[in-house]
SEKELO-713889 format. One record per residue: residue number from 1; y, x, z of N, C-alpha, C in turn. Coordinates in pm, 1 decimal, padded with zeros to 6 digits. Last residue first. Layout:
SEKELO-713889
(NUM, (Y, X, Z), (Y, X, Z), (Y, X, Z))
...
end
This chain:
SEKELO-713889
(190, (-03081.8, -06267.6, 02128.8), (-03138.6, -06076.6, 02152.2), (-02906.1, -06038.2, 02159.2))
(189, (-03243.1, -06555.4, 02242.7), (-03145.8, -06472.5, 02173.0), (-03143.1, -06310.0, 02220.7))
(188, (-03396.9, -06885.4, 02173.9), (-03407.7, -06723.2, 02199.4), (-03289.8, -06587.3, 02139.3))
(187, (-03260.0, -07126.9, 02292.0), (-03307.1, -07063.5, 02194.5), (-03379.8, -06932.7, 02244.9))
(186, (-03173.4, -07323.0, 02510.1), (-03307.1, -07334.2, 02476.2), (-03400.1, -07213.4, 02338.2))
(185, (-02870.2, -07335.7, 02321.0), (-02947.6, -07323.8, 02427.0), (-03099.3, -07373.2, 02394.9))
(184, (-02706.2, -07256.5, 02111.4), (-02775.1, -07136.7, 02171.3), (-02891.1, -07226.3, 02297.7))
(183, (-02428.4, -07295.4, 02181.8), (-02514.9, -07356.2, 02014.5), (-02649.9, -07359.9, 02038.6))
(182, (-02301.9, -07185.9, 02326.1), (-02292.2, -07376.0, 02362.9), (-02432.0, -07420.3, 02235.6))
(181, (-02193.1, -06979.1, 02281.9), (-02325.4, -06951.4, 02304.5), (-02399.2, -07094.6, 02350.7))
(180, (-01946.1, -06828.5, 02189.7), (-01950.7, -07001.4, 02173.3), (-02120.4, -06990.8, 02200.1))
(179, (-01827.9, -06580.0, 02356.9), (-01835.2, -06617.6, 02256.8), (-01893.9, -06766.2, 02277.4))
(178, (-01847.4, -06371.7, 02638.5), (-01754.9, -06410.5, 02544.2), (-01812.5, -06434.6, 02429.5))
(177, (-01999.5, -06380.8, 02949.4), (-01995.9, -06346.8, 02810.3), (-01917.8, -06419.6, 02730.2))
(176, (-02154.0, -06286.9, 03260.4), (-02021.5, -06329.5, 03222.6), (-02014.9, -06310.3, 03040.4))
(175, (-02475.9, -06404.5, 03333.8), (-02396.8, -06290.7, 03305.9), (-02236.6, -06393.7, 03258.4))
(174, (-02781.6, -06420.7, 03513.7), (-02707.0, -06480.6, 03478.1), (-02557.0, -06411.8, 03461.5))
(173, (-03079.7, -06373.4, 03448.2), (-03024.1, -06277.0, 03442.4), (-02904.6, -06400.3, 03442.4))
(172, (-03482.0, -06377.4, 03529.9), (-03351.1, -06429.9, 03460.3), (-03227.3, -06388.8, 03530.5))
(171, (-03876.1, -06383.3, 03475.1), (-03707.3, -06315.2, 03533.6), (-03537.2, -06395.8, 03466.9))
(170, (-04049.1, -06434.2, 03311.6), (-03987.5, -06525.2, 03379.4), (-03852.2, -06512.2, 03494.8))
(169, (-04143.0, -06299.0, 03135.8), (-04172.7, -06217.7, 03264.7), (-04141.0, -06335.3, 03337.0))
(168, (-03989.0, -06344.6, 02895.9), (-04121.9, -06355.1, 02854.3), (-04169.8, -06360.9, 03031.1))
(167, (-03655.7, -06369.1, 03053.2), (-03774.9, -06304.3, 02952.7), (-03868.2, -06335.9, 02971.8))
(166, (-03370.1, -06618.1, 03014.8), (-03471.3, -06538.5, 03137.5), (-03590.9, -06482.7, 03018.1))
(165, (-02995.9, -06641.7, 03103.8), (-03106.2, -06556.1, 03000.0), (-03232.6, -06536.6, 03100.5))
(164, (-02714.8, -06810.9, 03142.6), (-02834.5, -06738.3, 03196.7), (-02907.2, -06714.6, 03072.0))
(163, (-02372.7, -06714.8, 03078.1), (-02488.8, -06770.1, 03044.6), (-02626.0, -06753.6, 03144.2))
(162, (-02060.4, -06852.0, 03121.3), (-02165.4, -06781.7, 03210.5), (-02291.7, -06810.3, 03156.6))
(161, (-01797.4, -06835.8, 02914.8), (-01934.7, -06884.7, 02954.1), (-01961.6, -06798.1, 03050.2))
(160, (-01541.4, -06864.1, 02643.9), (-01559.3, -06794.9, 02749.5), (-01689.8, -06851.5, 02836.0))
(159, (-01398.6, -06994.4, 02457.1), (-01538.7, -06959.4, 02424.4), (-01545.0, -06842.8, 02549.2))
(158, (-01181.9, -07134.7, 02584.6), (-01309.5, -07213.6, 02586.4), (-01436.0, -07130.5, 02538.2))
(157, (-00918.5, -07145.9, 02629.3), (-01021.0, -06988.0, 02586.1), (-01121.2, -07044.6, 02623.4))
(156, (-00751.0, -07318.9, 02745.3), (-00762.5, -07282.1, 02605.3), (-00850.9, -07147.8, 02517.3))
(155, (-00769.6, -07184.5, 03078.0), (-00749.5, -07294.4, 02983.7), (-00721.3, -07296.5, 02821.4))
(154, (-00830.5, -06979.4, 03240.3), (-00843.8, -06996.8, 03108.0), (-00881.4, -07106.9, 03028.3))
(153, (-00784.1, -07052.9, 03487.0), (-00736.8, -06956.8, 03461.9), (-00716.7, -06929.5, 03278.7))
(152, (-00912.1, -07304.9, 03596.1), (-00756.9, -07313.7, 03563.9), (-00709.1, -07216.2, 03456.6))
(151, (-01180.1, -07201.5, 03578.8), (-01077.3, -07296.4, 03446.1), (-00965.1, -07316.8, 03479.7))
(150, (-01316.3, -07045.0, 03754.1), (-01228.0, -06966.4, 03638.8), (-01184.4, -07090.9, 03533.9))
(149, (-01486.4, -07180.8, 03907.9), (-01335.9, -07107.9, 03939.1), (-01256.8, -07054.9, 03819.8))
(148, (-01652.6, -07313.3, 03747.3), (-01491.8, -07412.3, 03789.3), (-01398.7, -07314.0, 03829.1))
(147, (-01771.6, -07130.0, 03423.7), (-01771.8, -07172.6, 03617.3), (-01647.2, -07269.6, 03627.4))
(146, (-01933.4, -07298.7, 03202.3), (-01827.1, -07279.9, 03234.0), (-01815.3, -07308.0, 03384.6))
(145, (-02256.9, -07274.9, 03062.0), (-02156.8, -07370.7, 03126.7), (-02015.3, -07255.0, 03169.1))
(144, (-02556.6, -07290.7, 02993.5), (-02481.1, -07223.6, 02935.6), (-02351.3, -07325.4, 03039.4))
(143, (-02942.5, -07164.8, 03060.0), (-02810.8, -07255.4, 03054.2), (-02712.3, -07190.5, 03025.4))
(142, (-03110.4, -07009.7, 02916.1), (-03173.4, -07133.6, 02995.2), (-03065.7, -07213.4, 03019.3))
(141, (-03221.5, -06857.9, 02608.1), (-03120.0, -06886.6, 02685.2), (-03151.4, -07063.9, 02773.0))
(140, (-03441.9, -06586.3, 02657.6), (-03418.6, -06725.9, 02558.2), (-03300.3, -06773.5, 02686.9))
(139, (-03421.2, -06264.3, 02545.4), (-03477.8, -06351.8, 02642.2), (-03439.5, -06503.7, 02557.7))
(138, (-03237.6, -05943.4, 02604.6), (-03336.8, -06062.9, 02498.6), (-03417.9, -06094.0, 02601.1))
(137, (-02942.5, -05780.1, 02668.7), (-03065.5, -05826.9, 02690.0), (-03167.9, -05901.7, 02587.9))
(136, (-02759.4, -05514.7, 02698.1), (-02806.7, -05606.0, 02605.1), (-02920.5, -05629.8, 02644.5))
(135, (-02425.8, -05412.5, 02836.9), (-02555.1, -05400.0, 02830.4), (-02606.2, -05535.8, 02685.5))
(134, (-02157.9, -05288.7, 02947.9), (-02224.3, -05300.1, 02823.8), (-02365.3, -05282.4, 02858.3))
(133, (-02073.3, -05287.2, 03275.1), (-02061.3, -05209.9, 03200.6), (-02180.3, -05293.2, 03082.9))
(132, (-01976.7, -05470.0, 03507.8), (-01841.0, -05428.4, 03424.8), (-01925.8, -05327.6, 03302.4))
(131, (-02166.1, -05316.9, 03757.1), (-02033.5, -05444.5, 03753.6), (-01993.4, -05348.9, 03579.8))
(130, (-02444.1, -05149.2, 03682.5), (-02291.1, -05128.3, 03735.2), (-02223.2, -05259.0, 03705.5))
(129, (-02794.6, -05300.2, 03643.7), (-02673.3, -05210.5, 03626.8), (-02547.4, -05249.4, 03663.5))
(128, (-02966.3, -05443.7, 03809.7), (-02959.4, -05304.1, 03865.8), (-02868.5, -05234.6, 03791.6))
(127, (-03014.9, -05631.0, 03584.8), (-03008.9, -05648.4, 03723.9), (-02940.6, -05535.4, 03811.5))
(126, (-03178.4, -05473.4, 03367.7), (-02967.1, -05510.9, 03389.3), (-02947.3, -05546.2, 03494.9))
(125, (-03420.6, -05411.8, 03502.3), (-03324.9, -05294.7, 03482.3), (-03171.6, -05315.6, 03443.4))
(124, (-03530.8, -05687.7, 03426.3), (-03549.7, -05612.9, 03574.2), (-03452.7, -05503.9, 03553.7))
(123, (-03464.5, -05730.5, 03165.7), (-03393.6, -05837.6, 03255.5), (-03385.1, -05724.9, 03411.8))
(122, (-03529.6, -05452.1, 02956.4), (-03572.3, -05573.8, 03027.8), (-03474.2, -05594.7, 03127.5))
(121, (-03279.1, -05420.0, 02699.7), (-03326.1, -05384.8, 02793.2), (-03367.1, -05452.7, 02899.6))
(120, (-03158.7, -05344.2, 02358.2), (-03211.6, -05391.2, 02475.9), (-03237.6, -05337.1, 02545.4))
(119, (-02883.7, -05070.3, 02340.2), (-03069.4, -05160.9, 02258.5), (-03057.5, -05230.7, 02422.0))
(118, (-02572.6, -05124.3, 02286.8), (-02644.7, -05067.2, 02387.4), (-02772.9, -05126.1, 02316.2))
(117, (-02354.9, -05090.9, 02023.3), (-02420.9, -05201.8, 02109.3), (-02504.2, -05103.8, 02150.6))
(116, (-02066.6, -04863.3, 02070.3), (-02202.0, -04930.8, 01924.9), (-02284.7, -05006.5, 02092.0))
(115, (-01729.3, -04992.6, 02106.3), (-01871.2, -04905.1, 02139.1), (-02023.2, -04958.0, 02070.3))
(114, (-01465.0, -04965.3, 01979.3), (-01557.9, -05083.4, 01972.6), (-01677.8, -04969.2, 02004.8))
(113, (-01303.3, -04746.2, 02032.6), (-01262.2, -04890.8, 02086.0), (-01344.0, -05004.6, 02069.0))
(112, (-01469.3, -04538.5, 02048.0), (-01378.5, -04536.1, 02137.3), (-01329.0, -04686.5, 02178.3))
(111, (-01554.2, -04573.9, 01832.7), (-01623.7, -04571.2, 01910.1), (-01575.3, -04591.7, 02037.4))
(110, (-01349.6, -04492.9, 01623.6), (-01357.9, -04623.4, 01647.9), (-01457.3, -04617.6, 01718.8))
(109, (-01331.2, -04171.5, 01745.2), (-01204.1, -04272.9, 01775.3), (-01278.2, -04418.0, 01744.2))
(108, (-01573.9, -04150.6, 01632.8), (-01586.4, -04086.4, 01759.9), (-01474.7, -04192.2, 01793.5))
(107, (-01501.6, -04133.6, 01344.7), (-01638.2, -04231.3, 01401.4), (-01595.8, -04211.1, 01539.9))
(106, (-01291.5, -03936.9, 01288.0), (-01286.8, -04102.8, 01282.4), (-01382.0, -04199.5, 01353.8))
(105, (-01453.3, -03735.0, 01344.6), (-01319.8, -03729.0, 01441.9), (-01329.6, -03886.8, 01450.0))
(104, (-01696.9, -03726.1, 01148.0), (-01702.9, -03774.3, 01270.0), (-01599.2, -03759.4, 01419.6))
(103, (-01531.5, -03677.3, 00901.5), (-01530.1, -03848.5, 00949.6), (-01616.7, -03852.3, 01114.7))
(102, (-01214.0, -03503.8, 00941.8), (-01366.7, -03512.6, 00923.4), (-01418.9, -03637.3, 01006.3))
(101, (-00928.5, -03592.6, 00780.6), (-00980.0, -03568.3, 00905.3), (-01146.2, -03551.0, 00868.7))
(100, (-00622.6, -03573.5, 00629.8), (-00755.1, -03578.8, 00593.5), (-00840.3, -03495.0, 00690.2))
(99, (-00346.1, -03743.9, 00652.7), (-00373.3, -03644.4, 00678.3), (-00546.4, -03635.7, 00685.3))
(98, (-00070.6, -03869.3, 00443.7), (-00217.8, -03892.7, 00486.7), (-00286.8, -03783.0, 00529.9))
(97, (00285.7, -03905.0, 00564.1), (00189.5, -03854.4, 00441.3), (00013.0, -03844.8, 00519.7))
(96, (00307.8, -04223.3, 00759.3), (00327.8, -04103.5, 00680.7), (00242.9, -04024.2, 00619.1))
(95, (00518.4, -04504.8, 00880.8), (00361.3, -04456.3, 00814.9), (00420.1, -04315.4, 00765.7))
(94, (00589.4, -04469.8, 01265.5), (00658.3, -04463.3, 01127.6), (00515.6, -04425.4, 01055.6))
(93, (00663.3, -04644.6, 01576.1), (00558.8, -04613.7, 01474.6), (00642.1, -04590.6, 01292.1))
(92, (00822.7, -04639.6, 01842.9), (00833.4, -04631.4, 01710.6), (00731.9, -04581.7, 01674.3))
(91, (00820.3, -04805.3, 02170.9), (00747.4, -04668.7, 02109.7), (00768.3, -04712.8, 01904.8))
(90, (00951.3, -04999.4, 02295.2), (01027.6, -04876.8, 02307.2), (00934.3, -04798.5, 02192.3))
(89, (00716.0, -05217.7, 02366.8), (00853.7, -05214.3, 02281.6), (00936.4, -05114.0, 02217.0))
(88, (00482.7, -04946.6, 02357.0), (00542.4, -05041.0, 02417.6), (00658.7, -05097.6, 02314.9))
(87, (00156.4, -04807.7, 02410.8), (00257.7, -04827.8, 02311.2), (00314.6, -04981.4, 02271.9))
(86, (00007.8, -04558.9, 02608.5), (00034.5, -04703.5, 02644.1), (00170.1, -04719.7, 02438.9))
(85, (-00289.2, -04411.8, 02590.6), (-00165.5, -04409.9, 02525.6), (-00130.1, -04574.6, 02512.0))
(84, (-00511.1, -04276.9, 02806.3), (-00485.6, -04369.9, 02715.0), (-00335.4, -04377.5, 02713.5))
(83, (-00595.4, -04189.8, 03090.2), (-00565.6, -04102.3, 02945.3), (-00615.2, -04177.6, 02805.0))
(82, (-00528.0, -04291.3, 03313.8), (-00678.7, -04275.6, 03265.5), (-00669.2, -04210.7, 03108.5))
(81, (-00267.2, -04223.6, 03341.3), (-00321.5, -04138.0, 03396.7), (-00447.3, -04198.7, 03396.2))
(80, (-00067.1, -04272.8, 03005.7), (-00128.9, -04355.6, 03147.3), (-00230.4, -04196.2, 03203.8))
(79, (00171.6, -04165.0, 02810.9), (00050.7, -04151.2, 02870.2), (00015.5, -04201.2, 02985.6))
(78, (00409.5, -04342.7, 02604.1), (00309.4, -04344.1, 02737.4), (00180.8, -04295.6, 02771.1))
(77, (00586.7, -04313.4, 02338.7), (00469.2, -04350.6, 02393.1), (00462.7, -04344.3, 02554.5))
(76, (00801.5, -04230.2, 02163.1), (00813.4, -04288.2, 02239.7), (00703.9, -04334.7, 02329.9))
(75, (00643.6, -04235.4, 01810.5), (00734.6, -04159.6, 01895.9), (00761.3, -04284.8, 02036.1))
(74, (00392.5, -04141.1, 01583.5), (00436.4, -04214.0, 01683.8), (00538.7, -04144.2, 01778.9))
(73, (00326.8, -04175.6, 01215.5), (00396.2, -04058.1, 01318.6), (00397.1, -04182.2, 01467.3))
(72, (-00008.3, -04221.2, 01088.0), (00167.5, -04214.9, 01123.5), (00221.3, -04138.6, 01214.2))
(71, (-00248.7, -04304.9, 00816.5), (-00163.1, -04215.1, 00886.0), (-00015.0, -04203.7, 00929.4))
(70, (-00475.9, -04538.8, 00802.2), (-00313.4, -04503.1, 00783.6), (-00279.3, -04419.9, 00861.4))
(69, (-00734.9, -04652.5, 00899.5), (-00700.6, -04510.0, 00849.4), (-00567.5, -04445.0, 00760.3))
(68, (-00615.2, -05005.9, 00937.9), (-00705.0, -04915.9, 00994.4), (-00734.6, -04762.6, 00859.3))
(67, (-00258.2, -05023.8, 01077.0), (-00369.1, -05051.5, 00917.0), (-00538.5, -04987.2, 00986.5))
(66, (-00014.7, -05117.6, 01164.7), (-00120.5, -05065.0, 01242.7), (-00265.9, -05098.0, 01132.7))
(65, (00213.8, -05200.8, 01083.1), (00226.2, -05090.3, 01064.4), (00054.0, -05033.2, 01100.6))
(64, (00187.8, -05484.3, 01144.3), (00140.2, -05448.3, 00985.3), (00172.1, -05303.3, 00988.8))
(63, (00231.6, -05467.2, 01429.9), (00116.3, -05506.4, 01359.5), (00076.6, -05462.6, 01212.6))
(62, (00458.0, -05472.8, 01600.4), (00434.9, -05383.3, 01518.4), (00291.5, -05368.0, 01427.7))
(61, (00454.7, -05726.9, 01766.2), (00541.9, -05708.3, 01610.9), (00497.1, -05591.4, 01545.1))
(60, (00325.9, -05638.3, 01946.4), (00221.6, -05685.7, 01837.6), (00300.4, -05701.7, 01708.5))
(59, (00293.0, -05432.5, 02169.9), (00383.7, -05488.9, 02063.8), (00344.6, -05536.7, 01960.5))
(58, (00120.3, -05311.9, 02293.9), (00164.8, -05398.6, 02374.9), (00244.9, -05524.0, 02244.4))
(57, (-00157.1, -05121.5, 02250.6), (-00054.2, -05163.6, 02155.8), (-00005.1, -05314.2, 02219.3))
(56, (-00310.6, -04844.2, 02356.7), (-00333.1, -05063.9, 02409.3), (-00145.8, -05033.3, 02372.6))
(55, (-00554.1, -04604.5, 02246.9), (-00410.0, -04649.2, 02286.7), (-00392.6, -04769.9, 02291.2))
(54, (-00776.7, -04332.4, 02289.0), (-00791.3, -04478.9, 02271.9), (-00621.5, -04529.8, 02352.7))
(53, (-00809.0, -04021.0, 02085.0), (-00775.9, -04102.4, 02194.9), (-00753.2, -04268.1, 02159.4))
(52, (-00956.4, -03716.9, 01965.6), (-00925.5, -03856.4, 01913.2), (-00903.6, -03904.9, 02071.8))
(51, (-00881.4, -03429.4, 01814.1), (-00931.1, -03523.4, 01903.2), (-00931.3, -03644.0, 01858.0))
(50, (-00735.3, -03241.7, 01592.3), (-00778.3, -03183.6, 01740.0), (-00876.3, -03297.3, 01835.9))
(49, (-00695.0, -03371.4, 01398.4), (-00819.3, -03242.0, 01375.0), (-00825.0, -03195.9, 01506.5))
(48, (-00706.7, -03721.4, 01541.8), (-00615.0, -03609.7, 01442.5), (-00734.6, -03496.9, 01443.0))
(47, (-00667.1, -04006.0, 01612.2), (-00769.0, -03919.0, 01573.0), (-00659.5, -03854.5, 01509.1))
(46, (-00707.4, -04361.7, 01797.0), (-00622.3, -04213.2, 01697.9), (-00712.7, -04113.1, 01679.2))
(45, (-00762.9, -04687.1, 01811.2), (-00833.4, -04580.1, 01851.1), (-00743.1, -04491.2, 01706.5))
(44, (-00623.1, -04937.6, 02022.4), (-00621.1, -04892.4, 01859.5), (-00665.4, -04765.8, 01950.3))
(43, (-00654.5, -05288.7, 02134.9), (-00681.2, -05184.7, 02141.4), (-00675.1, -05049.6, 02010.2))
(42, (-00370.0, -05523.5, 02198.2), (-00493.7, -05514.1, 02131.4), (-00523.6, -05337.4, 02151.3))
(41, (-00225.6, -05819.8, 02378.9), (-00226.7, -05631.9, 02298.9), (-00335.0, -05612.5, 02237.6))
(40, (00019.4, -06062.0, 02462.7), (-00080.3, -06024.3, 02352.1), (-00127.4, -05867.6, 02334.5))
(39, (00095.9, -06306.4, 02697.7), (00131.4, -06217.1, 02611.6), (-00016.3, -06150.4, 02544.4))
(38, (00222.6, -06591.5, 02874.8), (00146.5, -06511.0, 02800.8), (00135.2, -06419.3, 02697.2))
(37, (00345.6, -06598.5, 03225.8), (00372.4, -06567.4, 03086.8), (00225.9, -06527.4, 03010.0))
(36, (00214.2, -06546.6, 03519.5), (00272.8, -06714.7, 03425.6), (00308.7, -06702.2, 03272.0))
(35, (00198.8, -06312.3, 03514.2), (00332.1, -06379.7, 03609.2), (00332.6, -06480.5, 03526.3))
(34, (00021.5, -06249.8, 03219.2), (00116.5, -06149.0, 03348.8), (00181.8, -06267.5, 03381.9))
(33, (-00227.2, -06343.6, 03110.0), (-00138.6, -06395.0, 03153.1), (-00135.4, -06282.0, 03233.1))
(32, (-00338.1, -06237.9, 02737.9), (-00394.2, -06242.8, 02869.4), (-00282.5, -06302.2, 02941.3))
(31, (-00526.0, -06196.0, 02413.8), (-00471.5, -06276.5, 02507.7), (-00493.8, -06262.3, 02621.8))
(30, (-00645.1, -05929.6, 02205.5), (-00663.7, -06020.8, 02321.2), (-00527.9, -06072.6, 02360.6))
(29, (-00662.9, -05900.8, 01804.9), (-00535.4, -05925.2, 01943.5), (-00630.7, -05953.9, 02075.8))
(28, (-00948.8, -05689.3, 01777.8), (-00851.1, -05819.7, 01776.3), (-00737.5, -05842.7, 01852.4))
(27, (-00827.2, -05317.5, 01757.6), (-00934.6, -05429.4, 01787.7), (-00850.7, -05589.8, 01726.4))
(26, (-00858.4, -05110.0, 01530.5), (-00809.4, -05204.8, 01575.5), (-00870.2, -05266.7, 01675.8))
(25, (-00891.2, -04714.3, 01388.7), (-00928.3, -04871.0, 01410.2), (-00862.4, -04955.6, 01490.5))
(24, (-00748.5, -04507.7, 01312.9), (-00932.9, -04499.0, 01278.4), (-00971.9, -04652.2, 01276.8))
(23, (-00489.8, -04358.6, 01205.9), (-00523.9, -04472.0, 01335.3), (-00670.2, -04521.2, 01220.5))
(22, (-00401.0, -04041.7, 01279.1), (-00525.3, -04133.9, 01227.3), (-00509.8, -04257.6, 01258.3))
(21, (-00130.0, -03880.6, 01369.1), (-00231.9, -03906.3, 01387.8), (-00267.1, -04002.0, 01276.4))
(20, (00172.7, -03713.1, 01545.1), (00074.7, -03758.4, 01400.8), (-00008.1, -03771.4, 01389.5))
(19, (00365.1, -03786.9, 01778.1), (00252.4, -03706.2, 01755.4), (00205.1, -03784.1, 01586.6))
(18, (00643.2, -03598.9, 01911.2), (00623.4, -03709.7, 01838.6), (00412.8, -03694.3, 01863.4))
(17, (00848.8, -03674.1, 02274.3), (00817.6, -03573.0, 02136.6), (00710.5, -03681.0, 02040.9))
(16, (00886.9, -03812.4, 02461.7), (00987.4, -03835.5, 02365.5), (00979.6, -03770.1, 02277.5))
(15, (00678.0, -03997.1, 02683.9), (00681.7, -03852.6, 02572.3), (00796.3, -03943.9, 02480.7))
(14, (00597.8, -04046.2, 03025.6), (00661.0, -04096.4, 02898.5), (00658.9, -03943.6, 02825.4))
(13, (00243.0, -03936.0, 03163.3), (00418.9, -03946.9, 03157.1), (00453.4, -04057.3, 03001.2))
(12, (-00018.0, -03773.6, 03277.3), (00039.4, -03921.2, 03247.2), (00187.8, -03933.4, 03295.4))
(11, (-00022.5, -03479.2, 03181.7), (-00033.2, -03518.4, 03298.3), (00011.2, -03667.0, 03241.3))
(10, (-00243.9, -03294.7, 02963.3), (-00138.3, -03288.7, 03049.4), (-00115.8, -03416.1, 03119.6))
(9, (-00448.2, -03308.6, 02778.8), (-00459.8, -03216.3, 02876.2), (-00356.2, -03226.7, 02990.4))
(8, (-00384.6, -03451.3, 02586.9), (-00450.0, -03545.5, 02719.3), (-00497.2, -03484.5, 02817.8))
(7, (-00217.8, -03347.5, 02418.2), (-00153.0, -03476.0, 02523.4), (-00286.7, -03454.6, 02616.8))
(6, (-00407.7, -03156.6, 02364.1), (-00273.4, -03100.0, 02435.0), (-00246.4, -03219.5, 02498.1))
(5, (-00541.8, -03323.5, 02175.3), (-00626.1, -03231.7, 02279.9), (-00506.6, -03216.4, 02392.6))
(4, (-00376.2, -03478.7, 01995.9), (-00423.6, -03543.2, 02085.0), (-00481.9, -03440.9, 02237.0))
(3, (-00026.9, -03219.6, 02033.0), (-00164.6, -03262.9, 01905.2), (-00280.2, -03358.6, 02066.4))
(2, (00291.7, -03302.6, 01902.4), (00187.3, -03303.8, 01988.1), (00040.4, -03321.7, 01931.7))
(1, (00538.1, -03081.4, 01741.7), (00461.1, -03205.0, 01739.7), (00335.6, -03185.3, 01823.3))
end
């Protein structure tokens, strides 16, 4: 049996051996479109006494197997070569006897899939951070709307926005963000 350290030492393949693990946490289903179709995965973070790794659960039938700190066996998987565990139609999940981990294996795996919020940080310094990475601002919110390029794309995902945010400084920050922030305007939000 495979232990997480060993998988992720080795190379992104299919595995027909097994591994036993933690499952530490979930995320929500996301929704996304491949080729006109829509389909569903969600993120699950593992953990065993050797590691912990972050795996995108394609199969959502397999849902009530996916508890958060149920211990199972997985067979059939996918290692991707960013070293995440793809788990597909093909991959069997079985529950099994409980295997008792130290909780900062567990903390480290749901970190993995929900990252603890970043502290603020003035408007002048998100400006200047990377495409694509977790930040947090405070400021009061100046507008809220939905771009045009992106509504064909997500039609029925309405809590999707571009907000602006500007600080005390009069700087302002206009960002891509998920949630109903339509409530929000003129407020102040952290």
């Amino acid at each position: 049996m495979l232990s997480i350290t060993t998988l992720k030492s080795s190379q992104g393949k299919p595995y027909q051996t097994t591994l036993k693990c933690v499952i530490a946490t979930r995320s929500d289903p996301i929704n996304y479109q491949k080729d006109g179709t829509k389909k569903s995965m969600m993120y699950v973070g593992l953990c065993d006494h050797s590691g912990h790794i972050k795996a995108i659960l394609y199969d959502l039938a397999k849902l009530d197997k996916i508890t958060n700190l149920t211990t199972v066996i997985i067979k059939n998987f996918i290692l991707r070569l960013d070293h995440t565990l793809a788990l597909t139609t093909q991959t069997k999940i079985f529950k099994t006897a409980p295997l008792e981990l130290p909780d900062h294996i567990i903390t480290e795996a749901t970190n993995s899939v929900h990252p603890p919020t970043p502290p603020p940080q003035p408007i002048k310094t998100v400006k200047t951070s990377p495409i694509k990475t977790t930040t947090s601002v405070k400021g009061s919110v100046k507008q809220v709307h939905l771009p045009h390029f992106l509504l064909p794309r997500i039609i029925g995902f309405d809590e999707n926005r571009n907000l602006s945010i500007c600080d005390s400084m009069s700087m302002c920050v206009s960002m891509y963000v998920c949630g109903c922030f339509h409530k929000y305007g003129g407020q102040h939000v952290a």
